[in-house]
N, C-alpha and C positions, 0 to 999 in steps of 0.2 A: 818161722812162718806162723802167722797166726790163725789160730783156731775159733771161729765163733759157733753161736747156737740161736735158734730163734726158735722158742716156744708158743705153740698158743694152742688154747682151745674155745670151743665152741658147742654150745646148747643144740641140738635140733630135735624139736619139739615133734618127732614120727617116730615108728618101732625100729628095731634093730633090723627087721631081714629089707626093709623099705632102705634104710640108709647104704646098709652095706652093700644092695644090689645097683645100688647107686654109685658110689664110690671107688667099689672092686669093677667098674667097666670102665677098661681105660679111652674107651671113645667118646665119655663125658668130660676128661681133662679140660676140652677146649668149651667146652660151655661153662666151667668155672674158674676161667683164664682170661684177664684182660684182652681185649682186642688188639689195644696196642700190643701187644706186645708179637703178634704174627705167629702165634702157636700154631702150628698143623700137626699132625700125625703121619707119618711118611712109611710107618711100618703097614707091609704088605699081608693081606690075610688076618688083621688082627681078628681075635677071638674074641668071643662075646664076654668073657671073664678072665681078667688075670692068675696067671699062680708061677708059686716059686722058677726061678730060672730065665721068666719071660723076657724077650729084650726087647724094648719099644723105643722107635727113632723119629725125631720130634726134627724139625727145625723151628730155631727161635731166635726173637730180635731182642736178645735182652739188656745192647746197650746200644746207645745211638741207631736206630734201627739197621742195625748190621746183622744178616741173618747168617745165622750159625745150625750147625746139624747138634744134636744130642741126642744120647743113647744112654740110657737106663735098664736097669733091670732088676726086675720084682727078688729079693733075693730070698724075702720069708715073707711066709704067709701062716695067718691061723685064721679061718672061715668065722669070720662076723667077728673076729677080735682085733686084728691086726694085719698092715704089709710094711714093709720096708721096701723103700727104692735107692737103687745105688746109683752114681753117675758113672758111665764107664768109657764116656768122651764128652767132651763140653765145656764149660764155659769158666767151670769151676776146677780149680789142682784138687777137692775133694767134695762130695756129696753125698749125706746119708738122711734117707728121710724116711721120720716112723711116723705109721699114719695107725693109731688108735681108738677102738669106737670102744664106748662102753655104756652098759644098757643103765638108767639112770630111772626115776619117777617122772613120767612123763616125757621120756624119750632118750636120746642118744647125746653124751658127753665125747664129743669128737677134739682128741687130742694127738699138736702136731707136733715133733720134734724134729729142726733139720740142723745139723751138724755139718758146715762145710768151710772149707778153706778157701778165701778167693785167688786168686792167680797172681804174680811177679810181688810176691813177698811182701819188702816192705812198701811199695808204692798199691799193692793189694790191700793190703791194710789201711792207706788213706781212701781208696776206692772204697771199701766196705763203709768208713764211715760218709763219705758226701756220697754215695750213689747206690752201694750195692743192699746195704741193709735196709735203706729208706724205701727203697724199689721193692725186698722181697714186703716186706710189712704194708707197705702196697696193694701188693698182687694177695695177700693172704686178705686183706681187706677188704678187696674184692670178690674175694671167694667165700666170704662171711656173708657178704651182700647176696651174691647167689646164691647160697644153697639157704639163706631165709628165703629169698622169693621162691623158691623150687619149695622147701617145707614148710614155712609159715617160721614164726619166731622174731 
């Protein structure tokens, strides 16, 4: 089964406690979430801030608008440096995604790492290349766009 990665980061030109207070609320997800794509939040009671163990359940239309449920959870956290999120039902046979900020001159070096397996082997494998990798580099494109209009950059 194959394994890919998709790296990136991003400049935002604000402080660390403005970005991180940004980023560690998971009820901002859907403002730096394509619309298509029908992101909601479905977990009940969410909390003003994420921390380790937290499980958050999304539903998402992330192929052919077929809405699917997904379930995450924060698995580490370090305050203004770092979250991981794990898939723990969804779309993908595996998901790990490291989300790091790092205080820089003149603002915040946000760097993404996600590590995931797409689903039914080798026909996942031909998905990743015509659909799934195009889409996530996409929605990460997207959210480059946003969080410039939200900080400047």
């Amino acid at each position: 089964m194959a394994f890919y990665q998709l790296r990136k980061e991003q400049f935002i030109p604000a402080g660390l406690d403005e970005v991180w207070g940004f980023v560690s609320k998971p009820a901002n997800l859907k403002e730096i979430t394509p619309e298509h794509m029908g992101f909601d939040i479905t977990s009940a009671d969410l909390p003003e801030k994420m921390y380790p163990g937290m499980i958050i359940t999304y539903h998402v239309k992330p192929l052919l608008g077929i809405r699917m449920r997904w379930v995450t959870e924060i698995t580490q956290l370090e305050e203004k440096r770092y979250f991981v999120d794990e898939q723990r039902s969804g779309p993908y046979t595996m998901w790990h995604h490291q989300h790091i900020l790092e205080e820089v001159d003149g603002g915040v070096l946000m760097k993404d790492i996600v590590s995931y397996k797409p689903p039914m082997g080798f026909l996942g494998a031909i998905a990743n290349r015509v659909m799934i990798r195009p889409q996530l580099e996409a929605i990460f494109d997207h959210r480059t766009k946003a969080l410039e209009k939200k900080f400047g950059g």
